[in-house]
N, C-alpha and C positions, 0 to 999 in steps of 0.2 A: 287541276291542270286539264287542259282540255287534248282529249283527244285527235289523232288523225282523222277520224272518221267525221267528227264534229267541225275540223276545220275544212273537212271536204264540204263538207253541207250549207255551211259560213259560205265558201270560194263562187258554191254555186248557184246561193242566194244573190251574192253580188255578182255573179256572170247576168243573172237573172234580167236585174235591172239595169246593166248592162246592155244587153242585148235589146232591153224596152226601152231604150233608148235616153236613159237618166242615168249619165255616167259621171256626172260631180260628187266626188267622196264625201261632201257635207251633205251635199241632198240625200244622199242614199241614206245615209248614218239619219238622218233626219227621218225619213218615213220610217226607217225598220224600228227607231226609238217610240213613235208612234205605238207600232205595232207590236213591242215587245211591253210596250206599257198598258196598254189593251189588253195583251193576254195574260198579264199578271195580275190586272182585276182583276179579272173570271178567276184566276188560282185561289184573290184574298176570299172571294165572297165564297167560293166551293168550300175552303176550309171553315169559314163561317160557319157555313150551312152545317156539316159536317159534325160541328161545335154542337151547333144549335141542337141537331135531333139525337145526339146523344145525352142530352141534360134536359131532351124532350121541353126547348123552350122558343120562343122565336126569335128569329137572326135579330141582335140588337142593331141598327142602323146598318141597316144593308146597302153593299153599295145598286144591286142593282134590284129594287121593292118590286113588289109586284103590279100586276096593269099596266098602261099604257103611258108609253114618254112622250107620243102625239098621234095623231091621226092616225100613221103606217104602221108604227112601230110600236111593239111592248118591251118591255126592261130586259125581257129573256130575251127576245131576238138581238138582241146586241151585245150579249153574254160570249167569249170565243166561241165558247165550247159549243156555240147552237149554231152561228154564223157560218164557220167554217167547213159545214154541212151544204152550204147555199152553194146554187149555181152564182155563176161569176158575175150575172147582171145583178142578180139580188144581195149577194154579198156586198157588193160596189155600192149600192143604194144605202143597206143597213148602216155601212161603216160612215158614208157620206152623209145621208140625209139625219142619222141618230149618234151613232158613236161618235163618230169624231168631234162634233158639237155639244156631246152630252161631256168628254174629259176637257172641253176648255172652259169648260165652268166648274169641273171639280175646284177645291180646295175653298182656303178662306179667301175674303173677297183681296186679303191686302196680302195673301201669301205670295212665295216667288212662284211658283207655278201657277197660279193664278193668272198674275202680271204679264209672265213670260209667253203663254198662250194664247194669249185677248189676239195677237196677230200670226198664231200659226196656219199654215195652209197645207192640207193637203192636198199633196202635186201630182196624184197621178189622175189623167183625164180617165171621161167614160170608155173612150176607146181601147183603153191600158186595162181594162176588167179584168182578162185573160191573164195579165200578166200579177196584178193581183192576189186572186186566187192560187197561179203559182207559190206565190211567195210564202203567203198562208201557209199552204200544206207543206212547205220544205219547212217553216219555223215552228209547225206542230210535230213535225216530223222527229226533232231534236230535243232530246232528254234534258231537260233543265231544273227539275225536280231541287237538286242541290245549289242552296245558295253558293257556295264557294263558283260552279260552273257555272253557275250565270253572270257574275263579277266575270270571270276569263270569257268566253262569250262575247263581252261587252266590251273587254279591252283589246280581244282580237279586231272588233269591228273598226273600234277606234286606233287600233292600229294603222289600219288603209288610209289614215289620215294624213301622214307622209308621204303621200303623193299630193298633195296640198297644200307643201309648207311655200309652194309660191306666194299664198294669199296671205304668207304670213301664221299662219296654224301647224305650228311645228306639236308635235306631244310628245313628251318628256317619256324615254322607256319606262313601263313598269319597275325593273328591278332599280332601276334608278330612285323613285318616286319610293319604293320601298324600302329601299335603302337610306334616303334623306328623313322618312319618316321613325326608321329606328331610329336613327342617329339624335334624333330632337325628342322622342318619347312623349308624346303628349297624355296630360294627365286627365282626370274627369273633368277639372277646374278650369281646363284653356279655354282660352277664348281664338280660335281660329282663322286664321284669314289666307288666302288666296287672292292677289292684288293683279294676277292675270291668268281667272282660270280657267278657260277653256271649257271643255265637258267635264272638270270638277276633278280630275284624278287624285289630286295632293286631299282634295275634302274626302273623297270615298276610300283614300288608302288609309288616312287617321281613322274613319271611322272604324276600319277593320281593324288596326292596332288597338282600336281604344274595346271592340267587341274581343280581341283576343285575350287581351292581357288585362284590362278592368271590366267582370263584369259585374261587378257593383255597382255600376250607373245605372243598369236592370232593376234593381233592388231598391236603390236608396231613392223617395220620391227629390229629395233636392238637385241629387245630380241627373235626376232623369230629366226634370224640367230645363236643365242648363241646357241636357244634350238634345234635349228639341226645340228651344225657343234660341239659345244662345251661343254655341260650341263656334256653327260652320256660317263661314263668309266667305262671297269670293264676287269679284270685281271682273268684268268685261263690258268690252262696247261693241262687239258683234253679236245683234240680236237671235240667229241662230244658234249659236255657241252658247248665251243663258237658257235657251229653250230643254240645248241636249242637256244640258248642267241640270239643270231642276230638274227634271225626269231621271238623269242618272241617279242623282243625288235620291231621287223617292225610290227608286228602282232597290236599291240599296238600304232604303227603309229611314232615311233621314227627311221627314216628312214636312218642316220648317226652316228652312237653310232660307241666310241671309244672300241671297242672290242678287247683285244688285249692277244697272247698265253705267259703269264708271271709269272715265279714265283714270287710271291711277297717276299719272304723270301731270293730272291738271291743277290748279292751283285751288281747284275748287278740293282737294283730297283732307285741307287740314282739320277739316269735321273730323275725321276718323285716325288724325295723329295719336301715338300713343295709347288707340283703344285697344287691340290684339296682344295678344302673350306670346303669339305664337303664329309668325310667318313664314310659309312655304311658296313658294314658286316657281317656274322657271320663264324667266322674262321673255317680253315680246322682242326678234329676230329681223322683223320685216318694219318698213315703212322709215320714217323720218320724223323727227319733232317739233313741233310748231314753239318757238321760241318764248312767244309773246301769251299762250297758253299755257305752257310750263307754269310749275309753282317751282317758286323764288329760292327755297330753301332749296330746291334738286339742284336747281342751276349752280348755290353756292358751292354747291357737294362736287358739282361735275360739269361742266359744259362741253355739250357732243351733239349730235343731232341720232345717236342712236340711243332707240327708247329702252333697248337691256342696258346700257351702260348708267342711266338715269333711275332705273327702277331698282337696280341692285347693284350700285356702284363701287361697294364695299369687296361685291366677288366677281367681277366684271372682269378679266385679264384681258380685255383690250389695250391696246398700245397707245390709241385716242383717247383713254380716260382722262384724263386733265388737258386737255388738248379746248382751247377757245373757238368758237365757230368762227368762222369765216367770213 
């Protein structure tokens, strides 16, 4: 659980960017995911390291090898732990001109994170250095050492995203989302899906279920392969929104999640009829449905032009549930 102190630090991280004049809850949530996926490289490869010179042998596939990634820059300057050191012009340069270019080509080439970042942008201009470097030091500043804080951390962030549900981006509370997840109990064997998921809450709260109560997936090489080639899916069509999702979702250490840009509501869905064992969600709130894009079967289920009623129509307490359009 995260502390007072840590939620002070959080408040005045986003005063921060605030103040620098980037006050959309998804932009924010977007660079700081950035930047907390940045610094938890630097954590994997230290412990690497770490590994490495106590078994006195060398780092096996290091994320970040030694020598140079181009003309300016070597592997270590784009490390946190070296960066964070730099004045605000050169920090801004490392992260721009190497980092941020060097993680959107992490992963495999057909992974979701992969996919997901071929169009990410970082949005802070040259001018915003200053504010930058702020940010840096208040997010090194904050103890994160324990997995459990960094999942709270990330949920407080995504929290602030409820000033957003204009856009349609409501996020379901934690103890909700943890509550729906005991209730269903997923086993090593599900097959997973989220059909509107946001930054991936319903995928990262199973995974914690399935790290608390099985961990035999650890152990056994079959379910371990399930649990990273096959478990987690989840469906959206705001490109920002797969982006946080895939970095939550690796943040969290699930490093092959089926993340894919889809309406759920389109006719185009019956590919993946019947493929999940196991559906978590909380449907979309905002916007209208395009009738003549709808797939055939929802409409038989339901006709409404609101897309929660259609996507979970079974627990939908709408008054318009069977109600004909217009």
């Amino acid at each position: 659980m995260l502390t007072g102190e840590i939620r002070n630090q959080i408040d005045g991280i986003w005063n921060t960017f605030w103040t620098g004049g980037i006050s959309n809850p998804l932009e924010v949530i977007e660079q700081l995911t950035y930047l907390l996926f940045i610094k938890r490289l630097d954590e994997l490869h230290t412990m690497a390291e770490s590994r490495a010179n106590m078994l006195d042998q060398p780092i096996k596939d290091p994320i970040f090898p030694a020598g140079q990634y181009n003309d300016d820059w070597q592997y270590q300057d784009m490390r946190w732990s070296y960066f964070k050191n730099f004045d605000a012009a050169r920090m801004y340069r490392v992260i721009t001109e190497a980092v941020f270019p060097f993680i959107k080509t992490m992963g495999a080439d057909e992974s979701a994170f992969a996919k997901h970042m071929k169009d990410a942008r970082f949005m802070l201009p040259p001018e915003k250095a200053g504010l930058l470097t702020s940010v840096v030091d208040k997010l090194d500043a904050i103890e994160m050492e324990d997995r459990d804080t960094k999942g709270d951390l990330y949920e407080y962030l995504l929290s602030k995203l409820a000033t957003a549900g204009q856009n349609g981006q409501f996020r379901t509370p934690r103890h909700i989302i943890k509550l729906m997840v005991a209730m269903v109990a997923p086993t090593p064997r599900d097959s997973i899906c989220d059909p509107a998921c946001g930054t991936a809450g319903f995928l990262v709260a199973c995974n914690e279920y399935l790290r608390d109560h099985h961990p035999e997936i650890f152990t056994d090489p079959a379910l371990r392969r399930h649990y990273d080639e096959a478990m987690f899916h989840g469906f959206d069509f705001d490109s920002t929104m797969l982006r946080v999702a895939a970095m939550n979702l690796l943040l969290h250490g699930i490093e092959q999640p089926d993340i894919v840009n889809r309406d759920s509501l389109a006719e185009s869905h019956s590919e993946v009829t019947e493929a999940y064992s196991l559906i978590l969600a909380n449907p979309p709130f905002a916007g209208s449905l395009d009738y003549e894009a709808t797939a055939k079967d929802l409409l038989d289920v339901v006709k409404t032009k609101r897309p929660s009623c259609s996507l979970w129509p079974s627990f939908c307490g709408c008054s318009k549930r069977a109600v004909a359009p217009p």
